[in-house]
C-alpha positions in Angstrom: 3.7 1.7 22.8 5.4 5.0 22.0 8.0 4.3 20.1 6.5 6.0 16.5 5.5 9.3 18.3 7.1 12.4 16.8 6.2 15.4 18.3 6.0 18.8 17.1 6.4 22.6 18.9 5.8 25.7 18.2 6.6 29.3 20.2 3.1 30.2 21.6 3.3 34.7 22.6 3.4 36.0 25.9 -0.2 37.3 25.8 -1.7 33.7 24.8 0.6 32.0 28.3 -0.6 34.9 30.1 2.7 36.3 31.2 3.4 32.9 32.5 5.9 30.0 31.8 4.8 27.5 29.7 5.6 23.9 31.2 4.5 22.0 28.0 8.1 23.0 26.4 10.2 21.9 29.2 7.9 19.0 29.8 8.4 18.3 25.6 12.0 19.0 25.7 12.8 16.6 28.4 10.7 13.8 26.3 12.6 14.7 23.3 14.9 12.4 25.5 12.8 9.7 25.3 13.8 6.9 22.3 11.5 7.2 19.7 10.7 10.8 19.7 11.7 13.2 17.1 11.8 17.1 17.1 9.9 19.1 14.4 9.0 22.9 14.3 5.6 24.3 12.9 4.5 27.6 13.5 0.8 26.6 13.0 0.4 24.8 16.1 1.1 24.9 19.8 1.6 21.7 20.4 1.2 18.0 18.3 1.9 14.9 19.2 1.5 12.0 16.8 1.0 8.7 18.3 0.8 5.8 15.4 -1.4 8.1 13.3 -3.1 9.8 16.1 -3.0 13.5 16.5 -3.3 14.5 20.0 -3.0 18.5 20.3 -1.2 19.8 23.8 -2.9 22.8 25.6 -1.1 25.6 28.2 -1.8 23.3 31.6 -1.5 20.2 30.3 -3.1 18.4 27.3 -5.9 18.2 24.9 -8.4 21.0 24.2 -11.5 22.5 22.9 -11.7 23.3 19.4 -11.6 26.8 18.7 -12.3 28.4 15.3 -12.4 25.9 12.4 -13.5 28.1 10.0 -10.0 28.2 8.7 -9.1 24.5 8.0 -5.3 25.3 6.5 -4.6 27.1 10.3 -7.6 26.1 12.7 -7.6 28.0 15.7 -7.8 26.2 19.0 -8.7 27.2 22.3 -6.6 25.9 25.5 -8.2 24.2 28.5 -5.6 22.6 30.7 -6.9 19.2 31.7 -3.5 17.4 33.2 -0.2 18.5 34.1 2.5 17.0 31.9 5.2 16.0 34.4 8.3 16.1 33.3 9.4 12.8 31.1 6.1 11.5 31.5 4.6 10.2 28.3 1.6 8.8 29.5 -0.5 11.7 30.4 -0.7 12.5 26.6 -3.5 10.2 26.6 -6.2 13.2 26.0 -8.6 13.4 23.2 -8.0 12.2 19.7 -8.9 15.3 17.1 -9.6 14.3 13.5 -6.5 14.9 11.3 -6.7 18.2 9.6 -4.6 18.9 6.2 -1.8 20.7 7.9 -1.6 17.7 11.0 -1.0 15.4 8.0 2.5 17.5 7.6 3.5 16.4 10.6 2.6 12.8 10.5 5.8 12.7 7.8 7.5 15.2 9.3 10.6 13.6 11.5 14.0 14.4 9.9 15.4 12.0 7.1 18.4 11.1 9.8 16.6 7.4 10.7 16.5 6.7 6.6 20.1 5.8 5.2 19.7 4.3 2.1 20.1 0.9 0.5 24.0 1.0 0.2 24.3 1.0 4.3 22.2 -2.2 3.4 24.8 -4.0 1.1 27.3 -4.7 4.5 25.3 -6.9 6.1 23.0 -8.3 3.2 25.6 -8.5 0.1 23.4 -11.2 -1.6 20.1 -10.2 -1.3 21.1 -6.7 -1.9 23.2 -7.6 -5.2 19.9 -9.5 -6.5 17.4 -6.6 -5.3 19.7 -4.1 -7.5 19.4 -5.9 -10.2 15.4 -5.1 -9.9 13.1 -2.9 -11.6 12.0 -2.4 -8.2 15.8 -0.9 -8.0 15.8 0.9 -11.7 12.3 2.0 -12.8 13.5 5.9 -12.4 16.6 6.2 -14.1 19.0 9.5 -14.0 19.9 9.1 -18.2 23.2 11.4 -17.8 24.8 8.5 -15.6 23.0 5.7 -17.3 22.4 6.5 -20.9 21.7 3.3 -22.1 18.5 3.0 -20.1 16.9 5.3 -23.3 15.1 2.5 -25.1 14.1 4.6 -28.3 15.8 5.7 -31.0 15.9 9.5 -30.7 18.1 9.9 -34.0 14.4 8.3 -35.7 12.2 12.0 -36.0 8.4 11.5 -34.7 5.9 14.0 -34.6 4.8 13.2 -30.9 8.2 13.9 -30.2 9.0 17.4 -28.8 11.9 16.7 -26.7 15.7 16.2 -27.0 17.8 13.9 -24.6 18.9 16.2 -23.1 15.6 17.7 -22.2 15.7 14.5 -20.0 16.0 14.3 -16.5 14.9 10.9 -15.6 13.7 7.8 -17.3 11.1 5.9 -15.9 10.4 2.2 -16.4 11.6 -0.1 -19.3 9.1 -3.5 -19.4 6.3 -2.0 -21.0 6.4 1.2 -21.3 9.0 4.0 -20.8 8.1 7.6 -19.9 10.1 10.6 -19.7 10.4 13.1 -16.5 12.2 17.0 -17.1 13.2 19.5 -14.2 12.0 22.6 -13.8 12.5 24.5 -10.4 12.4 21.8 -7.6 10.0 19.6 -9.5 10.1 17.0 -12.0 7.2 17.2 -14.9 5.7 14.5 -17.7 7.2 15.0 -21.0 4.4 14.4 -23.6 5.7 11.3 -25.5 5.8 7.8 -23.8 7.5 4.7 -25.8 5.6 1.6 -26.2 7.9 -1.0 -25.1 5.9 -3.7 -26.8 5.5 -2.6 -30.3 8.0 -0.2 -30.5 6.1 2.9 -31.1 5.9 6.5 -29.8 2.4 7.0 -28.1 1.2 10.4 -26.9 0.9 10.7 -23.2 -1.1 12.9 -21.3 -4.3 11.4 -18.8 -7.0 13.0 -20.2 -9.9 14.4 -18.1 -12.0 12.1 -16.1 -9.5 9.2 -16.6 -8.5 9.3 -12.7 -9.6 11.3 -10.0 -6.8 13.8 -9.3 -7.4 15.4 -12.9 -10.1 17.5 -11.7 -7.6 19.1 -9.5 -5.0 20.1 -12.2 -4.6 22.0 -15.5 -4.1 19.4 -18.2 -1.1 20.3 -19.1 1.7 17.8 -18.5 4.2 21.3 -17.4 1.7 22.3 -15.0 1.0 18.3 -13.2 4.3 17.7 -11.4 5.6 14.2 -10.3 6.0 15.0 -7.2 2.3 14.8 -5.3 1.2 12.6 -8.3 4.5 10.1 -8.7 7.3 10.4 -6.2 5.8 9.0 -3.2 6.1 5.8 -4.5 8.2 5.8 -7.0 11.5 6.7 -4.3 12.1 6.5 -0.4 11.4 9.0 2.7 9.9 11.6 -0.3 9.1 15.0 1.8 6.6 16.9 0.5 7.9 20.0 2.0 11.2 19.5 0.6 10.5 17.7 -2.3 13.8 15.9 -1.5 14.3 12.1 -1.0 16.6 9.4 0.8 17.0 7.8 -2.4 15.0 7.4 -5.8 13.4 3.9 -6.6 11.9 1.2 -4.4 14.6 0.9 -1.8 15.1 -1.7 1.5 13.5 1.4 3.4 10.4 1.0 1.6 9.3 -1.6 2.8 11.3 -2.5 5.7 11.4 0.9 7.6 14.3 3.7 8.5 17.0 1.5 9.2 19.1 4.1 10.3 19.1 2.3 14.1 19.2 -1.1 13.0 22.6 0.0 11.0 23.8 1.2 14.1 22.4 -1.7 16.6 21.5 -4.5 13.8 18.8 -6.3 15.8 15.1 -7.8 14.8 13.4 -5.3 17.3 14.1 -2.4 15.3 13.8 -3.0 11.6 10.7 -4.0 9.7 9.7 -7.7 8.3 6.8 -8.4 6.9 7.4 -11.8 7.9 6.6 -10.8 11.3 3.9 -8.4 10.6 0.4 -9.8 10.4 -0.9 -10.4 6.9 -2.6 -7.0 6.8 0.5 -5.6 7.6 2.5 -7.5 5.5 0.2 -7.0 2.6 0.2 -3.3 3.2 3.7 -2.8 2.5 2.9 -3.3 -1.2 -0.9 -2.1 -1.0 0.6 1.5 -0.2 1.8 1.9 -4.0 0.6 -1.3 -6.0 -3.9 0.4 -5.9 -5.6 3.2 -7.2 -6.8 5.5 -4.1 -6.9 8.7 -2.2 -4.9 10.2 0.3 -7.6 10.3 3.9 -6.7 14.0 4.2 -6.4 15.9 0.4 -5.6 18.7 -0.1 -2.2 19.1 2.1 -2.2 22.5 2.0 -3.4 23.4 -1.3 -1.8 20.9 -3.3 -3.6 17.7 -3.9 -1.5 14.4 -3.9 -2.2 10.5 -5.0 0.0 8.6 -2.8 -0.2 7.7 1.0 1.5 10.5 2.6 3.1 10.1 5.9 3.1 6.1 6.0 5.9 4.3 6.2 6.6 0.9 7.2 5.4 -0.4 10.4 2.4 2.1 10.5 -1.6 1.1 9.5 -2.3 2.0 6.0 -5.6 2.3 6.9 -4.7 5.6 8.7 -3.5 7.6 5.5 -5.3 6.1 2.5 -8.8 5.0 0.9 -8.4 2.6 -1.7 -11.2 3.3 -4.9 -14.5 2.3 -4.5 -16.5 1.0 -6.9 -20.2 -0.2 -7.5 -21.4 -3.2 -8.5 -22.5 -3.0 -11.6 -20.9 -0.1 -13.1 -18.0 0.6 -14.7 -15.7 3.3 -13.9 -12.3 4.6 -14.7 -10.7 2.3 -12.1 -12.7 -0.9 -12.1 -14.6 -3.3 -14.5 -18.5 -4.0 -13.6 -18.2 -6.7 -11.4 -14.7 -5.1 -9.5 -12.1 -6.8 -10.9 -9.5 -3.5 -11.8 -8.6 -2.4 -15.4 -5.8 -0.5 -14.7 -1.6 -2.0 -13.8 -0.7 -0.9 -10.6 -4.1 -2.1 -8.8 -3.0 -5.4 -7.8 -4.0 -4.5 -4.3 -7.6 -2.9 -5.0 -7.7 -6.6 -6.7 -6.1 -8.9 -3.8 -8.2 -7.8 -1.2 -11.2 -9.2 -2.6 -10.0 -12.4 -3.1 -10.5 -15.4 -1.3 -6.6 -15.4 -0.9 -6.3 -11.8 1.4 -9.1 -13.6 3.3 -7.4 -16.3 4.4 -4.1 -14.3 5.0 -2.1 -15.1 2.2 0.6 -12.3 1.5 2.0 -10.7 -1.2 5.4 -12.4 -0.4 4.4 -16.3 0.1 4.8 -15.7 -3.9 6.7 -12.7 -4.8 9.9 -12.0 -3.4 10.8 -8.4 -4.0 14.7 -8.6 -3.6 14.4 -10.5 -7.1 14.4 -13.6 -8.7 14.8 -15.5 -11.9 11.1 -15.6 -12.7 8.9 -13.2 -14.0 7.5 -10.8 -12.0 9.4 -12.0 -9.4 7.8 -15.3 -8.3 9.3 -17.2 -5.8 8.9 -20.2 -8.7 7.6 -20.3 -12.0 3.8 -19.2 -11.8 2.0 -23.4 -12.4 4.6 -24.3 -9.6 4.0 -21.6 -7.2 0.2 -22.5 -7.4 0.0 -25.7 -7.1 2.3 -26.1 -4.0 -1.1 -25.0 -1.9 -3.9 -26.4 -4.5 -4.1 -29.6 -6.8 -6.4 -32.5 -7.2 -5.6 -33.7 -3.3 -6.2 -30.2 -1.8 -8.8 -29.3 0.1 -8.1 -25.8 -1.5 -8.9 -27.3 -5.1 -9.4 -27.8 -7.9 -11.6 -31.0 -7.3 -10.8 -32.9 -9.9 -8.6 -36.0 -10.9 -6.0 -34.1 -12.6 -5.1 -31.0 -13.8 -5.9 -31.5 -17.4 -8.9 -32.7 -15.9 -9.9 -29.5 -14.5 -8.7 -27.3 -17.0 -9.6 -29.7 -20.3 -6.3 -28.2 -21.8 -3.3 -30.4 -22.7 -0.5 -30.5 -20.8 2.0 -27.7 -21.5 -0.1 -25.9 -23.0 -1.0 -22.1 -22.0 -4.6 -23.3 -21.1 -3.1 -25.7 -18.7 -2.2 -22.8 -16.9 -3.4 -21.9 -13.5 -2.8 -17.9 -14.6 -4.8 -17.9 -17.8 -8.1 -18.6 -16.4 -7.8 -17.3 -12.7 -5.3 -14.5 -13.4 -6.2 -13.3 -17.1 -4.4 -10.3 -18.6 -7.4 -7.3 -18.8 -5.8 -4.9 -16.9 -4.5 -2.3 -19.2 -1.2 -0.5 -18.9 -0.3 1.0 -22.1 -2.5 0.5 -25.7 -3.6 -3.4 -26.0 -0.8 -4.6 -23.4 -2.7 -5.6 -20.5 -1.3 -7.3 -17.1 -3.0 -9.7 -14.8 -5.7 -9.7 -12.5 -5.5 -10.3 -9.0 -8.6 -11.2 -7.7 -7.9 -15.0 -8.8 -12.0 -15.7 -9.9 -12.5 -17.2 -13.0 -14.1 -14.4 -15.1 -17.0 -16.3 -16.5 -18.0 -15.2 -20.5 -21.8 -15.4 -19.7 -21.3 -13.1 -16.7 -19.1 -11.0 -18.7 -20.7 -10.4 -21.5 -23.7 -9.0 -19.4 -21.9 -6.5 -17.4 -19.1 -5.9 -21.1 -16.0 -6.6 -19.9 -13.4 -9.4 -21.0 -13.6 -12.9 -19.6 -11.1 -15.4 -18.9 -11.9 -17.4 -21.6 -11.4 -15.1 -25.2 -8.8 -13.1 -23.5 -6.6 -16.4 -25.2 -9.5 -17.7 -28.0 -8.7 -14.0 -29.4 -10.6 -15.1 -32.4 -13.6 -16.9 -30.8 -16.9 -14.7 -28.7 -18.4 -15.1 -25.9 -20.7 -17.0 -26.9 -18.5 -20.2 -28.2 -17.0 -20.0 -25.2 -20.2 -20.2 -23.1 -21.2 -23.5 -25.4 -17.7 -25.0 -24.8 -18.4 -24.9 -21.1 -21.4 -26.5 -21.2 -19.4 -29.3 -22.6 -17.6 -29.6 -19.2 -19.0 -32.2 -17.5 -17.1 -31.7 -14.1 -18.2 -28.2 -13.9 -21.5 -26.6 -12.7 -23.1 -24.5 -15.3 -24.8 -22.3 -12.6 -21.2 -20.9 -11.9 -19.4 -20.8 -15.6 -22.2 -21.3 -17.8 -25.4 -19.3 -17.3 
């Protein structure tokens, strides 16, 4: 029940004991004892203990107390009413009241030491193959140090551009290199956006900078690319164990820690009981693990201090998501910088603001019953090509669908062709991630053109029939006879 607690102490003066002993510290030290419990110093608060994402705040007697001042929200003032005695290495008088988690609390929920994360490489002894396919990853490469890997510059910097400002060696990391490649500089302790991005694609420079209004955080920062650091905005997810009061990490990229926990004591004990899998977690769980950096959200608790951050700080595998981070909402019927009219996103990187609205999430399908993360032959990394993976759960004979003779039958597109695809239609590529290159949907729903064209937002149909409307594609359906027009053709 205990085994994610961390707990966190702080000297409390003379005058606030009284002149008396404090027994929380020895009580505290002698649970620092206890497996599972980790030792960090604030000098905000008396006493924390986080339990799972519970903050439960240890008075003079005993535990819990009555909130005191909370005019100040950075350093809120509590008063101390002893309630029980904390005996010794007992844990479970810490049971007290549960206090909302303040700004500076959240600090703590991250705060154990970086001594339980050891990095992929202690991985590779145990799990040579599935760590020599995982670094082969972009999961493994998306940020890139260029002064050990040069080649992973795409561009051409010998080629003058005008959006250009920067020299390689103004370079301190690459990140990505599938479709679209940005550039990261050093200055101080933090890494900042360079202003030029390349478009993998068409092989063109492209200005970057998020302009106002274009996601939430930019209300909160200068726009200026030297003046938005990676760190609250990127480096969360984009590296493992990232401490935001260091601004250090275990290791850059998306590493077996990620999503499988601190493995510093299963290195030491290799067991099942103390390492992560989402094959063992429940399908919320599981589907977490790539929900915490794969949607567009908030933070529960933003600011941290005074610095406002767009990744889930403090979770880690094997907590709830749901205890650090909001995903985006949106409103039927509008359109907003995240989300088309009728939900679907329009932005990469919100796969899991789409998969939780499908029929899929509902029925607990998982990220990984098609993706395997430690890397395959396919692309994105399916499990099998994308028409295979599919039908293994639907086909004419399933009671999952589609309800129809054959596949051509369903789709009325030959065989082989892209039509004939399972993708096209229930996964079409609207969501954007750099100029006209778009990814794929995840909320599986056919995106009729009727529906569409009310709300203004691509369909499934003419995201293929490029040179075709809406319109023609409302008529063609109308032509199926299998299908009901009050669902894809009204």
């Amino acid at each position: 029940m205990f085994a994610n607690v961390s707990v966190s102490i702080c000297d409390v003066s003379s005058a606030s004991r009284g002149g008396r002993s404090d027994p929380v510290h020895s009580g505290l030290q002698a649970l620092l004892t206890t497996p599972g419990l980790r030792l960090a110093v604030s000098g905000s608060w008396r006493a924390i203990v986080v339990v799972t994402g519970s903050v439960y705040v240890i008075g003079g007697g005993g535990f819990v107390v009555v909130p005191g001042d909370r005019s100040r929200p950075d350093n809120p003032v509590f008063t101390w009413r002893g309630i029980a005695m904390l005996k010794h290495s007992r844990v479970t008088p810490l049971l007290g009241l549960v206090l909302s988690l303040p700004s500076t609390a959240t600090l703590f929920a991250q705060s154990a030491p970086a001594a339980d994360y050891v990095g992929s490489t202690a991985c590779r002894t145990c799990h040579p193959a599935i760590y020599a396919r995982w670094s082969k990853t972009r999961m493994a490469n998306v940020v890139v140090d260029p002064k050990l890997h040069p080649e992973a510059i795409i561009p051409d910097f010998s080629k003058p551009d005008p959006l250009v400002k920067f020299t390689k060696d103004d370079i301190a990391f690459v990140y990505g290199s599938k479709w679209k490649q940005r550039y990261f500089t050093k200055k101080g302790d933090n890494y900042y956006p360079l202003g030029a991005q390349w478009d993998v694609t068409h092989h063109v420079w492209r200005a970057y900078l998020a302009a106002p209004g274009t996601d939430w955080w930019t209300a909160h920062y200068p726009n200026d690319n030297m003046q938005r650091p990676t760190g609250p905005l990127c480096d969360g997810c984009h590296s493992v164990n990232y401490s935001i009061q260091t601004k250090t990490v275990t290791e850059w990229n998306v590493g077996c820690e990620k999503c499988h926990g601190p493995g510093g004591a299963h290195v030491k004990h290799p067991s099942a009981a103390n390492i992560v899998n989402a094959a063992r977690l429940n399908p919320i769980q599981a589907t977490d693990l790539c929900i915490q950096c794969h949607s567009q959200g908030q933070p529960l608790h933003n600011p941290i201090g005074d610095t406002y951050y767009d990744w889930p700080v403090g979770f880690r595998a094997g907590l709830d998501l749901k205890d650090f981070w909001k995903l985006e909402d949106n409103k039927p019927g509008e359109q907003s910088f995240t989300h088309f009219a009728d939900g679907t996103a329009h932005k990469n990187r919100m796969q899991g603001n789409d998969f939780v609205q499908s029929a899929m999430y509902t029925h607990g399908v998982t990220c990984n019953r098609c993706h395997d993360v430690h890397g395959t032959e396919n692309n994105a990394d399916l499990i099998k090509p994308a028409n295979v993976m599919c039908l293994e759960c639907h086909g004419p004979k399933s009671p999952y669908g589609p309800h129809a003779a054959t596949i051509e039958a369903h789709t009325h597109h030959e065989p082989g062709s892209a039509g004939n695809e399972c993708v096209s239609c229930h996964m079409p590529k609207i969501e954007q991630t750099i100029a006209d290159v778009n990814v794929r949907s995840h909320t599986f729903r056919f995106i009729a053109p009727a529906e569409a064209e009310r709300v203004k937002m691509p369909n499934s149909c003419n995201t293929c029939h490029t040179d075709k409307n809406a319109a023609w594609a409302t008529e063609a359906l109308k032509q199926w006879s299998n299908v009901s027009p009050w669902r894809v053709a009204n």
